[in-house]
C-alpha positions, -999 to +999 in steps of 0.1 A: -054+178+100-078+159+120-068+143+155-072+111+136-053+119+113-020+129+135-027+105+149-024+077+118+006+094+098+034+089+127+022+051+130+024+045+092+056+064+092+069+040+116+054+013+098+069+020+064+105+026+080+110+001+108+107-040+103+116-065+132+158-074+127+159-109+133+194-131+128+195-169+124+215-182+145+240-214+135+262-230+156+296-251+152+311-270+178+342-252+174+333-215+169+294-200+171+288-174+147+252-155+140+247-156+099+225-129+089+203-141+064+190-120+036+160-096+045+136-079+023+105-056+026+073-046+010+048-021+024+021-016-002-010+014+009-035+006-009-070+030-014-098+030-037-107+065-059-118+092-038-155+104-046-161+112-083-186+127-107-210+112-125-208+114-160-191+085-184-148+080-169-158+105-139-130+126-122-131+136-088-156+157-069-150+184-046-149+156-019-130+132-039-102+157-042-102+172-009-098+133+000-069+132-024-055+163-008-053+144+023-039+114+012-011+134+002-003+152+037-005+117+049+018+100+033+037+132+032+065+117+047+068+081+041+094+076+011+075+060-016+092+041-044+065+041-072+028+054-071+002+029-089-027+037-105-057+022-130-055+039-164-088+064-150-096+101-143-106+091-108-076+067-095-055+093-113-064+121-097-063+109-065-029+099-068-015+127-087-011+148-054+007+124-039+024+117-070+038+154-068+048+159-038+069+126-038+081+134-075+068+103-092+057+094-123+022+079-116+022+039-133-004+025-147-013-009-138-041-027-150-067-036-125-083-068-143-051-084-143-046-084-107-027-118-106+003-108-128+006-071-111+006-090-079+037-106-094+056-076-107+048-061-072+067-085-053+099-085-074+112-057-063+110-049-028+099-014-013+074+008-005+040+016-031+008+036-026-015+020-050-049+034-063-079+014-074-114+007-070-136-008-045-135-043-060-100-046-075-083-029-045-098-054-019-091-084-044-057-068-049-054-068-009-063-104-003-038-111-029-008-092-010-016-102+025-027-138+018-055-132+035-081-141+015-113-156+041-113-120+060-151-110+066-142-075+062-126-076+032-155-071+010-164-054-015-179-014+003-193+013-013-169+034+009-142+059-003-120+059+027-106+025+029-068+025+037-049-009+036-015-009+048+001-042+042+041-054+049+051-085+038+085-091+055+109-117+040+140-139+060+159-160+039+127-187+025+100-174+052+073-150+043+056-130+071+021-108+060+004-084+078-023-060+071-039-030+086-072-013+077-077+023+083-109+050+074-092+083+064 
């Protein structure tokens, strides 16, 4: 593994598995109690395909998969509770070997109907590597972390975007953050 690399997993370990703890505080004139409101958590790593063929629903190259591979001893160990991918060779393959070594079933979502998967996401709290493609994963993105005027957000013919986003929640209020990482 690269310097990079070890470098990155121990922060996104951290990331995945530590949130700020913050109580709200209420007070009575007679006896002043902390209430701990309810807390939830999503961390959602998003990537697009690694490299793939060319021939009509390509699967991954040599580079693609060695990209794949890597992803993998990334998130190695950072407890995932579902692993996403579009319904293609590519995103599939790039997510089966993290897929594995996590023992999930890979989902399919479906990647032009961003808007209602963005939904279902945030039901459920927890952790999700999701695979896509260069457009829908940055849409998908913007969509997560609210952040939808970020300059470099767009679209990129690159293969080793990494978006690591948390949305944390307390009680009504909503905090998002996002990370972008080459790997």
């Amino acid at each position: 593994m690269n310097k990079f690399l070890s470098n990155l997993a121990p922060w996104l370990m951290l990331c995945a598995l530590v949130s700020p703890t913050t109580l709200a505080t209420e007070s009575s004139s007679i006896t002043p109690h902390k209430v701990a409101e309810q807390q939830h958590k999503w961390t959602f790593i998003l990537v697009r395909h690694g490299e793939k063929l060319k021939e009509k629903n390509p699967g991954l190259n040599p580079q693609g998969q060695a990209r794949a591979d890597r992803l993998a001893q990334m998130l190695a160990h950072i407890p995932l509770d579902k692993v996403y991918s579009t319904d293609y060779k590519r995103t599939l393959q790039t997510a089966e070997p993290t897929a594995l070594h996590h023992n999930k079933t890979i989902e399919i979502y479906d990647p032009s109907e961003l808007a209602a998967f963005t939904e279902t996401l945030m039901t459920r709290p927890g952790t999700y590597l999701i695979v896509g493609h260069g457009n829908t994963t940055i849409t998908l993105a913007k969509k997560l972390s609210l952040q939808t005027d970020v300059d470099k957000m767009d679209y990129t013919e690159d293969y080793d975007r990494l978006y690591f986003i948390e949305v944390n929640q307390m009680g009504n209020k909503q905090t998002h953050s996002i990370y972008r990482f080459s790997y």
